[in-house]
C-alpha positions in Angstrom: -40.0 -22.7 11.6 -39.1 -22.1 7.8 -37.8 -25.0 5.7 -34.2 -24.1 5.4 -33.8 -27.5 3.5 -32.2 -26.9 -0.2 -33.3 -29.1 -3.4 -31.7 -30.0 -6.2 -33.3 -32.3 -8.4 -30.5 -33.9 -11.3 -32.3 -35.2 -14.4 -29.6 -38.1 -15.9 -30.4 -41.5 -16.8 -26.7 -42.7 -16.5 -26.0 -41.1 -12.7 -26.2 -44.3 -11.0 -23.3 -45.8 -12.6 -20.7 -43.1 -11.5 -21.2 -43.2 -7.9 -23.7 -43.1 -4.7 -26.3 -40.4 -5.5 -27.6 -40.4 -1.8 -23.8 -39.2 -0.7 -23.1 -36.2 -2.8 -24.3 -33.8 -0.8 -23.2 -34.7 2.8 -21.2 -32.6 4.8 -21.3 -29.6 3.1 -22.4 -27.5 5.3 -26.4 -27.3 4.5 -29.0 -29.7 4.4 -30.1 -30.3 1.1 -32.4 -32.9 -0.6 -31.1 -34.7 -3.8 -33.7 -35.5 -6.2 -32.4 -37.9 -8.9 -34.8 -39.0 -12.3 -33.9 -40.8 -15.4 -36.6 -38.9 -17.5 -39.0 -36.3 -17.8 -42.2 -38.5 -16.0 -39.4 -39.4 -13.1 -38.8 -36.0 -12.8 -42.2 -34.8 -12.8 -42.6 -36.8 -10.1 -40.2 -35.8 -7.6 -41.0 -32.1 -8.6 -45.0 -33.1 -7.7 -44.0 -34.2 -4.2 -41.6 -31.0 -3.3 -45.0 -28.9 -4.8 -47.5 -30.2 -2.8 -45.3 -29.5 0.4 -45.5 -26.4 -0.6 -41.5 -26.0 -1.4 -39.7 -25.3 -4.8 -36.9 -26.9 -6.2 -33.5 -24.5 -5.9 -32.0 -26.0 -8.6 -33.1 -28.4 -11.6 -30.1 -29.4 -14.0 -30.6 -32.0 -16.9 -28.2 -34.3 -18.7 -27.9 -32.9 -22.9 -28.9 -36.3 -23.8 -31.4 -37.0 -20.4 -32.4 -40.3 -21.1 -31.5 -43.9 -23.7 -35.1 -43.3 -25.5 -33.7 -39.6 -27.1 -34.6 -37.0 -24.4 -33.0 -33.7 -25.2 -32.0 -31.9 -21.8 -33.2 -28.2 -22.8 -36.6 -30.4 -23.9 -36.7 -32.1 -20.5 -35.8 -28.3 -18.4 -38.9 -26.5 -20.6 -41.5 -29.5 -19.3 -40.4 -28.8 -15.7 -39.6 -25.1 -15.6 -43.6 -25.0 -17.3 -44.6 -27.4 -14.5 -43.4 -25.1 -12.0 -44.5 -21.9 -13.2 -47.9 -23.3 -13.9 -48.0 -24.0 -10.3 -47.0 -20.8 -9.5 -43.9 -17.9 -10.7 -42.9 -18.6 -7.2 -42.3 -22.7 -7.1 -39.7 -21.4 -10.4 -36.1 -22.8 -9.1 -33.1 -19.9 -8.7 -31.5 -20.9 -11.4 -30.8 -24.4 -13.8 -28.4 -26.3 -15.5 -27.5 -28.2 -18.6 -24.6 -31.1 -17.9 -22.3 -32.7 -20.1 -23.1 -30.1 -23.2 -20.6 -28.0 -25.5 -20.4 -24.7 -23.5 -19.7 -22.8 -27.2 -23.5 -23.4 -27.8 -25.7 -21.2 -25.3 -28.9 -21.6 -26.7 -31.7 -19.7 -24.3 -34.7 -21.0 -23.0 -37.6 -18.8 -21.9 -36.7 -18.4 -18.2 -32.9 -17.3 -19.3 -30.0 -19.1 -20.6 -28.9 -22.6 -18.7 -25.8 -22.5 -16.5 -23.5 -25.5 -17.7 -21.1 -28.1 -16.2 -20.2 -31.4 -16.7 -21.2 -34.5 -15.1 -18.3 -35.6 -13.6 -19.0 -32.9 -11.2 -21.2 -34.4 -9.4 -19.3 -37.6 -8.9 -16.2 -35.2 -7.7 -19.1 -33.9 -5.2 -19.6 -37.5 -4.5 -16.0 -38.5 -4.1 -15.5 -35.7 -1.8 -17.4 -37.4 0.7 -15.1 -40.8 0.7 -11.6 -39.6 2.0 -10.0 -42.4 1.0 -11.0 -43.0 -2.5 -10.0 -38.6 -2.6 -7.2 -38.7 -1.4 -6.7 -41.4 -4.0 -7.4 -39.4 -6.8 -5.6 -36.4 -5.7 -2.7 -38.3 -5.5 -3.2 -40.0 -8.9 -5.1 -36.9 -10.9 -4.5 -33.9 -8.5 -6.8 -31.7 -10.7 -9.2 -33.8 -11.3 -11.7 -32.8 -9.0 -11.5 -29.0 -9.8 -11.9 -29.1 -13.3 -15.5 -28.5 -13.8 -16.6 -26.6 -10.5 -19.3 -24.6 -11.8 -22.4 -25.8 -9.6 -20.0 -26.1 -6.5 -19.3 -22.3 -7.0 -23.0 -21.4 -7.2 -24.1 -23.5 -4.0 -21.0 -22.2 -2.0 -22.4 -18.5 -3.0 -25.8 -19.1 -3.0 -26.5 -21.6 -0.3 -23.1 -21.6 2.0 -22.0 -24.6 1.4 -18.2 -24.8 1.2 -16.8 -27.4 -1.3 -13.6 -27.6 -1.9 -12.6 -25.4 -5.8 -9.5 -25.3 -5.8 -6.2 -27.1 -5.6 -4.9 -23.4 -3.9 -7.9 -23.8 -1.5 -7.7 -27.7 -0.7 -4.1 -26.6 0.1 -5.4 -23.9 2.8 -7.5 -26.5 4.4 -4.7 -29.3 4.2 -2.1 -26.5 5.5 -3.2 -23.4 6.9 -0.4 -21.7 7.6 0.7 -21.6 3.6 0.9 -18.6 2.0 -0.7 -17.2 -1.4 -0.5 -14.4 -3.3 -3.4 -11.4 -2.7 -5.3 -12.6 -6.2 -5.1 -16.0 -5.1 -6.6 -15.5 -1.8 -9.5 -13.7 -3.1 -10.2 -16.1 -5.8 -10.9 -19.2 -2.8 -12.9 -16.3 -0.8 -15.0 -15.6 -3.7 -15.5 -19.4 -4.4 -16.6 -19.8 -0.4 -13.7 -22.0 0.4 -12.6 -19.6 3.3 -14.1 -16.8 4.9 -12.3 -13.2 4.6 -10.0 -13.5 7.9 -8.8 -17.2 6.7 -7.5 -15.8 3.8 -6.1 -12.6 4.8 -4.2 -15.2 7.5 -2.7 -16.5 4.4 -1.5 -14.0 3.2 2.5 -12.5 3.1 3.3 -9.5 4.6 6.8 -10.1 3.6 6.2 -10.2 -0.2 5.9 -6.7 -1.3 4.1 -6.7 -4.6 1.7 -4.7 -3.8 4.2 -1.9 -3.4 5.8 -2.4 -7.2 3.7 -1.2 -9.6 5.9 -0.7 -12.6 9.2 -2.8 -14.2 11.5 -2.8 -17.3 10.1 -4.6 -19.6 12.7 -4.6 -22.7 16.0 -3.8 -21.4 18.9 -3.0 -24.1 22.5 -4.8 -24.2 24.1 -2.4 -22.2 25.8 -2.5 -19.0 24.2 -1.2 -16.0 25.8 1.6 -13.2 24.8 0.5 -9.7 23.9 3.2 -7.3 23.6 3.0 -3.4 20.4 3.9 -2.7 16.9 4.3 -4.4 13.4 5.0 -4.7 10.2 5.0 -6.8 9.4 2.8 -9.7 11.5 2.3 -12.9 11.4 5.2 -15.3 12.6 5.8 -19.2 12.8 9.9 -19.9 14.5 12.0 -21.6 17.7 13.8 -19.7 17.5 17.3 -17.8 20.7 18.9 -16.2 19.5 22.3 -14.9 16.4 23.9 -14.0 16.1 25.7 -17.1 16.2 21.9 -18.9 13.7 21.4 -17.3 11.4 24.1 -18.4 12.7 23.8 -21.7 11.8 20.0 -22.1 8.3 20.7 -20.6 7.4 23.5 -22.9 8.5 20.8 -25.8 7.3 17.4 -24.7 4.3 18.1 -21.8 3.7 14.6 -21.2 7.5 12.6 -21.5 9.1 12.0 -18.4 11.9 13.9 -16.9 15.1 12.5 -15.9 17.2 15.2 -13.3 20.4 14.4 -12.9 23.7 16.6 -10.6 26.4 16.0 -9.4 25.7 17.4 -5.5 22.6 18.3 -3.9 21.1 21.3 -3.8 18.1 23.0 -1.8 16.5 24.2 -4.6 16.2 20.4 -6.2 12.8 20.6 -3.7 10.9 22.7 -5.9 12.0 21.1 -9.5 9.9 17.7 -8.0 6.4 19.4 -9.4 8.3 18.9 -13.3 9.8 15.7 -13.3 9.5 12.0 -13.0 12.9 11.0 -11.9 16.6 12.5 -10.6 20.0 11.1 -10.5 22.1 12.4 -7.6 25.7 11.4 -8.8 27.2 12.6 -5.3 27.0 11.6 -1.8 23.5 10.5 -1.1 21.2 12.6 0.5 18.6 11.3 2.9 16.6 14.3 2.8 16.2 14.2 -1.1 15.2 10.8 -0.8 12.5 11.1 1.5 10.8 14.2 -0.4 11.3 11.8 -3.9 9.4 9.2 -1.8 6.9 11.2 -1.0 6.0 12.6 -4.1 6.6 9.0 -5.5 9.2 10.4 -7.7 12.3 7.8 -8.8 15.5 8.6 -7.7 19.2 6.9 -7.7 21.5 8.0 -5.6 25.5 7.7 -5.0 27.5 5.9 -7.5 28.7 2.6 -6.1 32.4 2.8 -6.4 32.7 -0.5 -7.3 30.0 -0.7 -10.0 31.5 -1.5 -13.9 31.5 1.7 -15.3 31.3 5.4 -14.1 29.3 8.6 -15.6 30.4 12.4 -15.0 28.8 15.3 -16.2 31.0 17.8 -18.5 30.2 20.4 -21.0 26.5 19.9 -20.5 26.3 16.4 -21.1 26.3 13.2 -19.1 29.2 10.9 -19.9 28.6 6.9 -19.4 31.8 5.1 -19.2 31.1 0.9 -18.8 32.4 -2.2 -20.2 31.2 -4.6 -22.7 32.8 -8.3 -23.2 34.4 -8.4 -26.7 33.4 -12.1 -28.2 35.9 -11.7 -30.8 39.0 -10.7 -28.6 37.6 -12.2 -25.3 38.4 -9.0 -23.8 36.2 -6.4 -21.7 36.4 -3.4 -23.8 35.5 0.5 -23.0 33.1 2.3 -24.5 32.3 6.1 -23.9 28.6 7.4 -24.4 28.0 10.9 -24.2 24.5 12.5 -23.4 23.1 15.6 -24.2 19.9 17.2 -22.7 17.1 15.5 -24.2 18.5 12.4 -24.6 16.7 8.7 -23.5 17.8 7.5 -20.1 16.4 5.3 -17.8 16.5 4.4 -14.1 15.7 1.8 -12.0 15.2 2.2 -8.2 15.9 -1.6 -7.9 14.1 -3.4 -5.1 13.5 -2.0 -1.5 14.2 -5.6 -0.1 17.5 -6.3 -1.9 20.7 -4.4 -1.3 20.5 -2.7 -4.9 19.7 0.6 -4.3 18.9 1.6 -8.1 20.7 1.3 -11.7 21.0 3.7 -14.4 21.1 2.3 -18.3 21.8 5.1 -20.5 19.0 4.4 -23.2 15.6 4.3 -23.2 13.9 0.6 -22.0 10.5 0.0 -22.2 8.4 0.5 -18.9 5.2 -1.4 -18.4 3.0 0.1 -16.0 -0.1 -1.1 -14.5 -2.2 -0.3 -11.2 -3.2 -2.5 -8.6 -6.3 -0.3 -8.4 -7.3 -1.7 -11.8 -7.0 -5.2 -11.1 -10.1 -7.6 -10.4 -9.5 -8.3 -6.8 -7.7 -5.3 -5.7 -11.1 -3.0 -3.8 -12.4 -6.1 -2.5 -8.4 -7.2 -1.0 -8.3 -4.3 0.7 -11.6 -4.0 1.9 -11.5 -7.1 3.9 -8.1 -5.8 5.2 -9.5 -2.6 6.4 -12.4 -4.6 8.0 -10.4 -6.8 10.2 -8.4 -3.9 11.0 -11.0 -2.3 12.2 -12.5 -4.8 13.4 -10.1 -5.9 16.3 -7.8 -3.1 16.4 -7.5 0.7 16.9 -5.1 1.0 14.7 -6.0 3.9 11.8 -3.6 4.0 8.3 -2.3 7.4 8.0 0.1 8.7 5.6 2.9 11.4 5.8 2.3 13.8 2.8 3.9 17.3 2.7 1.7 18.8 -0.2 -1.4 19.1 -2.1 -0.3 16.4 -4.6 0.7 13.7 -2.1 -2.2 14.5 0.3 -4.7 13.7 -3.1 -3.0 10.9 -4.1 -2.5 9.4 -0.1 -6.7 9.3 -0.6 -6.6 7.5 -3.7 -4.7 5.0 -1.8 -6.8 4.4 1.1 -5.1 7.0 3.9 -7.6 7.8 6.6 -6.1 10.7 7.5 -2.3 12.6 7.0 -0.7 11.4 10.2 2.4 13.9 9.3 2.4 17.1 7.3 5.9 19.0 7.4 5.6 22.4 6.8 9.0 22.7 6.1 8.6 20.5 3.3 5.4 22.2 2.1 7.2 25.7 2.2 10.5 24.7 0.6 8.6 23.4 -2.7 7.9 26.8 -3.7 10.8 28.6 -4.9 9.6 32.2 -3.1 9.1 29.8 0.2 12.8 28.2 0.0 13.9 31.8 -0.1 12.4 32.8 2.8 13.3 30.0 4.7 16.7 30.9 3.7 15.8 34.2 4.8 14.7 33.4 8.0 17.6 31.0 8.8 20.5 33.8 8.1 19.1 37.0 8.5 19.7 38.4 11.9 18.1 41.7 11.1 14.6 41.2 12.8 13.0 42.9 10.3 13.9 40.9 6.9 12.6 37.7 9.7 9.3 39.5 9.9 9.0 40.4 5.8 10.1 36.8 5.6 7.5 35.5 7.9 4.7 37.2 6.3 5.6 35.2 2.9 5.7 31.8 4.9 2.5 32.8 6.1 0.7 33.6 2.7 2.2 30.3 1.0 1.3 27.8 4.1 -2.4 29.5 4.5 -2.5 28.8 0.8 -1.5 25.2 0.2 -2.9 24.2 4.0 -6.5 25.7 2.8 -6.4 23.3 0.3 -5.2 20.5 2.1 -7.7 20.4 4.8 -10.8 21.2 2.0 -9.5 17.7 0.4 -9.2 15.6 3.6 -13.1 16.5 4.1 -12.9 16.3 8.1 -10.7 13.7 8.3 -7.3 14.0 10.6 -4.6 16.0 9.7 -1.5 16.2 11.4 0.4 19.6 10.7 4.1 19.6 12.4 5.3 22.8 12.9 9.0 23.9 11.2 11.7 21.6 11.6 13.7 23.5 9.0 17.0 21.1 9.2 19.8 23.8 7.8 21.7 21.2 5.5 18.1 20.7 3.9 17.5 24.4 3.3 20.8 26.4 3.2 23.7 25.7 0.3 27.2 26.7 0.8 26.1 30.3 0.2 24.4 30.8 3.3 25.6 31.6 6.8 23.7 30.5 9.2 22.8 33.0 12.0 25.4 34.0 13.8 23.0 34.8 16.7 22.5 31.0 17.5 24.0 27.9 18.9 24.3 24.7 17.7 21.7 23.3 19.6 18.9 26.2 18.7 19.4 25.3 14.7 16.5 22.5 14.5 12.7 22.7 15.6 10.9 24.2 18.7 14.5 25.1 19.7 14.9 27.4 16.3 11.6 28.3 16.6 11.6 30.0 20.4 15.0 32.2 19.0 12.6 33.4 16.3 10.4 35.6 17.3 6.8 35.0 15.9 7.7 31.6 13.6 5.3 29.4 15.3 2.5 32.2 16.3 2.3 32.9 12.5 2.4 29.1 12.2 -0.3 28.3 14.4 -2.9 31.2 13.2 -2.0 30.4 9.9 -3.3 26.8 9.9 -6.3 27.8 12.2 -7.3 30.1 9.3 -6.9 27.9 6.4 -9.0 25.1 8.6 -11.9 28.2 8.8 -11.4 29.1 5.0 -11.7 25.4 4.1 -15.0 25.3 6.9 -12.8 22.0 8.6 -14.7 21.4 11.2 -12.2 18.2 12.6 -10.1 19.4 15.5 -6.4 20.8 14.0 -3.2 18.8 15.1 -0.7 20.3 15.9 2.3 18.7 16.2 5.8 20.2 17.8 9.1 19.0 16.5 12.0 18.0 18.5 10.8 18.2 21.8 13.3 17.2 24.3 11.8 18.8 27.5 8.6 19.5 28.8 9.1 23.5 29.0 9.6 23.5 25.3 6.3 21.9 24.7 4.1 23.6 27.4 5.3 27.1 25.5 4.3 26.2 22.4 0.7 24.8 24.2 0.4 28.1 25.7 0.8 30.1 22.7 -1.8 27.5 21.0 -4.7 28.3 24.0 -3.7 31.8 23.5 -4.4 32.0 19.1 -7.3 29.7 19.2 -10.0 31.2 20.1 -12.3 28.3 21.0 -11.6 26.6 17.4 -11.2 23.0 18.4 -7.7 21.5 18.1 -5.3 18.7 20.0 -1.6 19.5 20.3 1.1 17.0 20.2 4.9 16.4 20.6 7.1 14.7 18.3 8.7 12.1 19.9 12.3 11.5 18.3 15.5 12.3 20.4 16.7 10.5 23.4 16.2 13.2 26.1 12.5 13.0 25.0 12.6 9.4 26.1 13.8 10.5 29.4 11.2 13.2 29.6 8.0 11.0 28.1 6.4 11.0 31.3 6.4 15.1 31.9 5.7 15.1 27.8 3.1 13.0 27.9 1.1 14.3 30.7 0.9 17.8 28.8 -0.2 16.5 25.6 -2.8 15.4 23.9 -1.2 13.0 21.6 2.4 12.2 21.0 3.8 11.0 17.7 6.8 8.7 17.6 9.5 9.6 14.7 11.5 6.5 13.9 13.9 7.8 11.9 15.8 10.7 14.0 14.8 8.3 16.5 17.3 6.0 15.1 19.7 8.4 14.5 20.5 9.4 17.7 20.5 5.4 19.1 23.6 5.4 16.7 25.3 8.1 18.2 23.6 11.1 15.3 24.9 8.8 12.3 23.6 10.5 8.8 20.8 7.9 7.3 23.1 8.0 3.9 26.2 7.6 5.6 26.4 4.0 4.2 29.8 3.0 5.4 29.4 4.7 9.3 25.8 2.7 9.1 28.2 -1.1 8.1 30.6 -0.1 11.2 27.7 0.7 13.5 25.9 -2.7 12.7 29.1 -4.7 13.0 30.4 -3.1 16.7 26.8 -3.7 17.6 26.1 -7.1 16.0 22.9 -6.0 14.2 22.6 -8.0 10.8 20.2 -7.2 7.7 18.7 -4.4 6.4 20.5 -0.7 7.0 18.7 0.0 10.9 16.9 3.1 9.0 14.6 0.3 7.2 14.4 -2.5 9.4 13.4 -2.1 12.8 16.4 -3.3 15.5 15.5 -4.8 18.6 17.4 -1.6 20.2 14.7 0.5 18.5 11.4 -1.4 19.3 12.6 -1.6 23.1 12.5 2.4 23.1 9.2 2.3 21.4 7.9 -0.2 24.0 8.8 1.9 26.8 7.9 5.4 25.3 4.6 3.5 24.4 3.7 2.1 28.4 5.5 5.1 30.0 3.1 7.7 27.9 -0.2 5.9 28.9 0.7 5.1 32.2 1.3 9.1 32.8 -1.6 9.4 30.5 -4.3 7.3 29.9 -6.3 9.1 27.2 -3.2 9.7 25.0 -3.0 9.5 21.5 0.1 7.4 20.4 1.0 7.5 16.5 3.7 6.4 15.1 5.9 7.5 11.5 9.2 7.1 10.1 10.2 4.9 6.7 10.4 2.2 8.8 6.8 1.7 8.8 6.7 1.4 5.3 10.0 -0.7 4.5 9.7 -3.3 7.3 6.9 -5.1 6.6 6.6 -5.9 10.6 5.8 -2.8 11.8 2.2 -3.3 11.3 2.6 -6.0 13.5 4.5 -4.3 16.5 2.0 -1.4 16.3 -1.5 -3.5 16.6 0.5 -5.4 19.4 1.3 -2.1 21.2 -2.7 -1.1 20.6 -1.0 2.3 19.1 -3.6 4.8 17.9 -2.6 5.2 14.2 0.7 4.4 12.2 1.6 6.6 9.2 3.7 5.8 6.1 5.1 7.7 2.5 1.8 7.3 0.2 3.5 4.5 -2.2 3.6 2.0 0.8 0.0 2.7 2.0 -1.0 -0.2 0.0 1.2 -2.7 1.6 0.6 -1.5 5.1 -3.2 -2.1 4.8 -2.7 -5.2 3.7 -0.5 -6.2 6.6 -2.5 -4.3 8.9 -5.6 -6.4 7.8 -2.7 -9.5 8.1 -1.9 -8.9 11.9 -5.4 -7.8 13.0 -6.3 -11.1 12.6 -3.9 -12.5 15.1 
């Protein structure tokens, strides 16, 4: 059997008078022999004995003054690193230290330059041992014994040992279930004080940092408007009130941010999101916007708080700012008026998704710092052991929902494994010609401007889908099928068909009064997946399913278009009478993809997600307290998911189960109720696929 024994032998003619030699090393997890000389013909010794047996020292470290007769340590470590190699390269140790020596002077030997540390170290290695005399000089000189660390980090590296480092990690052991920051965490994994799954246990799911990226570094005296609702990451740019701003500003400043702002929402603000950084919807608020800003990680502010100190209007091309300041000389508030023109600073703030500030608008330009996690030291290896215990004890796969070209690229760079929802609708309405032909198709009842529109839709989705699947490289992509919501697509200028009910407005119901939508739709993605030679089976994914008939249609017309290219096809699960149905759904399809949102909305009798006040009222004749119910999952919602969840496997065993909605990204437990419902994947906006491996990696773990 190999000698798994490990030797140090310590060169130091004052050791003895710190502490017990013999007990240094015990208990730390590996045998090793402790070889202790005052001087060179001591150490020569020792070394002589560990030869012969055929075994090399693993580490030799020497004392800068070894020895009361004048022994120099780098003189002392070139006599016995020469006594070793002259016995053979291989009987060299792995690597040697100078103690107790000025770290600024690095002077290199022959074999390489000396690792230093200081010789207290090994009496803190020593007093490790004795609990009581430790836990007497934590308590007296808690950071005593993780000052100088340096040989404890190399054995717990090299050899698996696992001395204590740290005061953070000493705390871990102490008190396991105390939580530290990401960095943290991987500094006492690095150091060998915890394996990966004991520090991604101590981790916070409920800390979001990893999801804020960017903040106001040098803010102005000037009062701040509050808005409702927010998202993205502060941004300073200069001020754009119409499309032709925008273009204007771009053609004059490429590479400033834009700054959007209106009054009321319009369709065609989807296709302006390509040119700028940021918008300011004075208005209502507008849940749609939102969701499109979010997933093109664009900032946006929306609907001025009433009661916030200060109001801004927009007249004669420009942005007025009306707020109050407090006059020091009068003691009064005073008014001051701030007009902006186009071009002008501005900058907003999306506040904090946690906090009930939904964003702030200063009218100057602050300072934004901006860094990425990406860049930072721990960051690849964080997320790696996340993924790994992921994977590791669940089935649970990290999609994202990304509706273009842009946020499918920039879902990769952050770790997606696949795009768990693609609406087209989205995707088509970012083009300007595409918006119009929705429009087109939404108000035309002449069957032939339908078809004239179709055949755009089709050239624009084969396009931008083509390109989509060639960048995921094979992995999943999700494609829903037109949910073309009218208040989304059509502006005050549009009638909608008169042709149509209510109820045939929205999804697969829209889609089976339409003659060839979702045939064009279907053949359209078959043929970018064959342009872009993506061999992965195509998902498609129907919208608003509430019965099984409107499903099994859409599946036929699938087999029929196909043409033995592989695909799955699935139904959106996110109105009530799909509940009821989940069984009859379920048993037709091969995957099913819970939508938490719409979900939601009809649970609250088809209340608007921006409908702020309707939202309070709700939560108060239902007792529901926190966040808005549209970012924190309620106990009304997960019961639903639970029984669409058991009542889809147990009519279908080998069914896929995703889940999506903002709720997976802004409640920082829905990792946790999806690896305890064993769902198949879980997909959130790209800026929160950070935070959801992390937590994935969090709950895996148990």
């Amino acid at each position: 059997m190999a000698d798994k024994k490990r030797r140090i032998l310590i060169v130091d003619d004052d050791m003895a008078r710190y502490h017990d030699v013999e007990s240094m090393f015990k208990n730390c997890g590996v045998e090793v022999e402790v070889g202790y000389a005052t001087c060179t013909q001591d150490a020569l010794k020792i070394l002589d004995n560990w030869l012969q047996s055929g075994h090399k020292p693993n580490i030799i470290t020497a004392d800068d003054n070894t020895c009361g007769s004048g022994e120099i340590g780098l003189d002392v470590l070139t006599d016995l690193l020469s006594h070793c190699e002259h016995t053979g390269t291989q009987y060299l140790p792995d690597t040697f230290f100078i103690h107790s020596r000025d770290t600024d002077c690095q002077p290199a030997l022959k074999w390489g330059t000396p690792q230093y540390t200081q010789t207290q170290e090994f009496e803190c290695i020593a007093i490790w041992q004795k609990k009581e005399e430790r836990e007497k000089i934590l308590k007296e000189y808690e950071n005593y014994l993780f000052l100088h660390t340096t040989l404890r980090r190399y054995c717990n590296r090299h050899w698996g040992t696992h001395f204590i480092v740290s005061k953070d990690a000493y705390t871990l052991t102490q008190s396991p279930e105390t939580k530290f920051p990401p960095q943290t965490i991987h500094k006492i994994v690095a150091n060998g004080n915890a394996t990966q799954e004991q520090g991604l246990s101590c981790f916070d799911p409920s800390n979001r940092k990893l999801i804020e990226k960017n903040y106001i570094s040098s803010v102005p005296y000037i009062e701040e408007l509050i808005f409702k609702e927010g998202t993205g990451s502060p941004v300073s740019g200069r001020l754009a009130l119409s499309k032709s701003d925008i273009d204007d500003l771009k053609r004059k400043s490429q590479n400033e941010p834009i700054i959007f702002c209106t009054h009321d929402y319009t369709p065609e603000m989807s296709t302006f999101f390509r040119n700028i950084d940021g918008f300011i919807l004075i208005g209502k608020a507008n849940n749609h916007l939102a969701l499109q800003a979010e997933n093109a990680d664009i900032t946006a502010i929306m609907g001025l708080d009433p009661e916030s100190n200060g109001h801004i209007s927009l007249k004669d091309n420009q942005l007025l700012h009306t707020y109050y300041f407090h006059n020091l000389e009068t003691g009064d508030n005073d008014q001051q008026l701030k007009k902006l023109s186009i071009g002008d600073y501005v900058t907003i703030d999306s506040g904090n998704i946690i906090s009930s500030i939904g964003g702030v608008f200063i009218s100057e330009q602050c300072e934004i710092s901006n860094y990425s996690l990406q860049d930072e030291y721990w960051y690849s290896d964080f997320m790696d052991w996340a993924d790994t215990a992921r994977k590791t004890h669940t089935p649970l796969s990290i999609l994202a929902n990304a509706d273009t070209s842009e946020q499918v690229q920039k879902a990769f760079e952050h770790g997606a494994e696949g795009i768990g929802l693609l609406r087209t609708e989205h995707l088509l309405s970012s083009n300007t010609k595409g918006l119009e032909a929705l429009q087109s198709l939404m108000t035309e009842i002449d069957e032939t401007h339908r078809k004239s529109a179709l055949n755009i839709l089709n050239d624009i989705q084969e396009k931008i889908l083509q390109k989509i699947f060639t960048d995921a490289n094979n992995t999943p992509v999700t494609v829903r099928l037109l949910d073309a919501v009218p208040d989304e697509i059509l502006d005050n200028t549009h009638t909608f068909r008169q042709d149509l009910d209510t109820d045939q407005r929205r999804g697969v119901q829209f889609a089976s009064q339409t003659s060839g939508l979702y045939e064009m739709q279907i053949a359209s993605l078959f043929n970018a997946a064959a342009k872009a030679k993506y061999t992965a089976p195509v998902k498609i994914l129907v919208p608003l399913v509430r019965m099984v008939d409107e499903f099994l249609e859409v599946k036929a017309t699938a087999q029929k278009i196909a043409d033995n290219r592989a695909y799955k096809i699935g139904a959106m699960i996110e109105t009530l009478d799909a509940v009821d149905n989940i069984r009859e759904i379920a048993q037709q399809a091969d995957f099913i993809s819970i939508g938490t949102n719409d979900l939601m909305s009809e649970i609250m009798g088809g209340i608007e997600r921006h409908d702020g006040k309707t939202i309070t009222d709700w939560m108060i004749t239902h007792k529901v307290t926190g966040q808005s119910p549209f970012q924190h999952i309620t106990s009304i919602l997960e019961e639903i998911i639970k029984k669409i969840v058991t009542q889809a496997r147990n009519a279908n065993p080998y069914i896929e189960i995703s889940i999506c909605g903002r709720h997976m990204g802004t409640d920082y437990r829905a990792s946790e109720m999806a690896i305890k419902l064993e769902l198949d994947s879980l997909s959130v906006p790209p800026k929160f696929l950070d935070q959801t491996r992390a937590n994935a990696g969090h709950y895996a773990i148990g």
